[in-house]
Steps between C-alpha positions, in 0.01 A plus 500: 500500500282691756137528447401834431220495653699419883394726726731448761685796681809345570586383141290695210562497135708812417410600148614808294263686309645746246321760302291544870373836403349366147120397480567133542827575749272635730225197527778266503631660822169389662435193348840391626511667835103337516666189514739515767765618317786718591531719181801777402363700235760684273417900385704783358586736715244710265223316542525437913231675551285375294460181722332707776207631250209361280601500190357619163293167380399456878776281629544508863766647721713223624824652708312324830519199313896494433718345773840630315449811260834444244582848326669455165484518144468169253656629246816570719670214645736710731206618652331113601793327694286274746199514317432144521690405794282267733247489236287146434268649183573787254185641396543732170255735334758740375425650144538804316109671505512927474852539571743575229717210550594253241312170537891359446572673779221390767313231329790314445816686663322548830392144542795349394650679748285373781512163402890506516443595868294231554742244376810644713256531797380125463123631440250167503234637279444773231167644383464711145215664414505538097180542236283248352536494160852644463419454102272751459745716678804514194837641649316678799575159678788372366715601786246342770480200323886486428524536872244204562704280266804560691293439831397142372828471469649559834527304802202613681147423509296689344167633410407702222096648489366629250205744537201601274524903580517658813148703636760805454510457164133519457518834678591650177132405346371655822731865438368446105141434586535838781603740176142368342695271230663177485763384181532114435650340252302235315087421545572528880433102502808360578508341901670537844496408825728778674615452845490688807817581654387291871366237293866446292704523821279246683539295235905537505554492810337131475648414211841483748376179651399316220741359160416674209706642307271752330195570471213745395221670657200759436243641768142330542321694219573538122409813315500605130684858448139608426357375798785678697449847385128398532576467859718780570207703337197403752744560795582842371078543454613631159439466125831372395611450104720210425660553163609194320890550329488300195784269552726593141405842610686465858788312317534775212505787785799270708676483166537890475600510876715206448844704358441780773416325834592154500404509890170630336463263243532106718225647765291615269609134255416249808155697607369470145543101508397541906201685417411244194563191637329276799715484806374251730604304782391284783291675728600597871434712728118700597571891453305650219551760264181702578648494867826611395336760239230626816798576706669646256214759451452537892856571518441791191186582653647620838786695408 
C-alpha cells in the first residue's frame, strides 16, 4: 500500500473522511491533507456549510482543504453512489452526538453502509474511530462496537482507535464552571487524559501507515474531574462550586428517568461510570486544556 505520508503530486493517497463537519471530521481533513493527501470529505447537504466556518468547540474551517466536496447523506444509500470510487483509505468518525438519530441508525447503519462501499470499490484501508472503554458505555455502544466486530471481519485492513475524550467534551465543564457551578458524579477523583481534536487526527492519520489493528490514545496531560472544573474555574477568574453527586444518588435519579426516557436514561447510565472511573491512555499529542479552556473564554469574551 501507499505511504500516507507520499507527498507526491502526481500520485497522492486519496482518502475519504466522513462525518467532515464533526469535531474530529474537521482535524482529520488537515491532518490528512497535511500529509500530501488528496482527501473527499462526505457532508449532508445540511451541514455544507458548516465546512466553511469555525465551529462551536473551535474546530477550524476546512472547505480549502477538500479537493472533492461529496454531498450526501449516510444514512441513505441512494444518495452515496461513488462515494468511495478511487478511494485508497476510508477514514470514519461518523456517530450519533446532538442529533436525534438512533445510534442503530448512524453508529452502526451509517458505517456499515460505508464500509460496503469500500468493499465494492476495492478500498485498501479503513480507519474507525470508536471509545475507549466501550464497557463503561452499556448499550450506548453496542451498535459501534457491533459494527467494529463486523469490520474485523471483513476483507480490509483496518484500524480501530480508541480515544480517552475529546477537548469538546470537556467544554461542557467549561459551560458548567461559566453558570458558577459544576455537578460530578463521585469524589471528582477518578482520571483522564482527553484529547484534542488535532492531536487525535494526527495520530490517525499515522496510524494508516503502520499495522495495528487497534489501539488507544489520551492527550499529554491527565486530570481528575476535580482538577478539571478547578481549571475551568481560574480561566473563568471565578469562584466556581463543584458539587459532588453521590454515586447511588445519580443511579436512584436514572432509575426514575429510566421508564420515561430511555434515550435519557444510557447517557446519563455511561457518564455516571465515566465520571467514576479512571480513563487513561497513552499519551500523545502537546495541546493543553488550559489552552483550549483560554480560547474558549477569548472566544466568549469577544462576542
Amino acid at each position: 500500500m501507499q505511504n500516507i505520508e507520499n507527498t507526491l503530486e502526481e500520485n497522492p493517497t486519496r482518502v475519504l473522511v466522513a462525518g467532515a463537519t464533526g469535531y474530529l471530521g474537521r482535524y482529520a481533513v488537515c491532518a490528512f491533507k497535511r500529509r500530501g493527501c488528496w482527501v473527499r470529505a462526505l457532508s449532508r447537504p445540511q451541514s455544507v456549510e458548516k465546512l466553511s466556518t469555525p465551529g462551536r468547540f473551535l474546530e477550524p474551517a476546512v472547505r480549502s482543504d477538500i479537493d472533492d466536496l461529496f454531498v450526501g447523506t449516510a444514512t441513505d444509500s441512494d444518495t452515496l453512489d461513488g462515494l468511495c470510487d478511487g478511494i485508497d483509505v476510508v477514514f470514519s468518525s461518523l456517530g450519533v452526538t446532538r442529533q436525534q438519530a438512533s445510534h442503530w441508525e448512524v453508529d452502526y447503519g451509517a458505517n456499515r453502509t460505508l464500509l460496503d462501499l469500500a468493499l465494492d470499490a476495492g478500498v485498501e484501508r479503513f480507519v474507525f474511530v470508536s471509545v475507549f472503554a466501550p464497557e463503561l458505555w452499556g448499550s450506548l455502544v453496542e451498535p459501534r462496537e457491533q459494527f467494529v466486530d463486523e469490520l474485523y471481519d471483513a476483507e480490509i485492513s483496518q484500524t480501530v482507535v480508541r480515544p480517552t475524550g475529546y477537548f469538546s467534551d470537556m467544554t461542557e465543564f467549561f459551560e458548567m464552571a461559566r453558570r458558577a457551578r459544576v455537578f460530578l458524579v463521585g469524589d471528582g477523583n477518578a482520571r483522564i487524559n482527553p484529547i484534542h481534536g488535532a492531536d487525535l487526527a494526527a495520530a490517525c492519520a499515522d496510524a494508516v501507515s503502520d499495522d495495528r489493528e487497534e489501539f488507544a490514545v489520551g492527550g499529554p496531560e491527565t486530570f481528575t474531574y476535580d482538577e478539571i472544573a478547578a481549571l475551568a474555574s481560574r480561566t473563568l477568574d471565578g469562584r466556581v462550586k463543584t458539587t459532588h453527586v453521590p454515586k447511588p444518588l445519580a443511579k436512584a435519579v436514572l432509575a426514575v428517568v429510566r421508564p420515561f426516557n430511555s434515550r435519557y436514561y444510557a447517557l446519563g447510565n455511561a457518564f455516571t461510570r465515566i465520571l467514576s472511573t479512571d480513563v487513561v491512555a497513552p499519551e500523545t499529542g502537546s495541546h493543553t486544556l488550559a489552552d483550549h479552556y483560554e480560547r474558549l473564554a477569548s472566544r466568549r469574551y469577544s462576542n
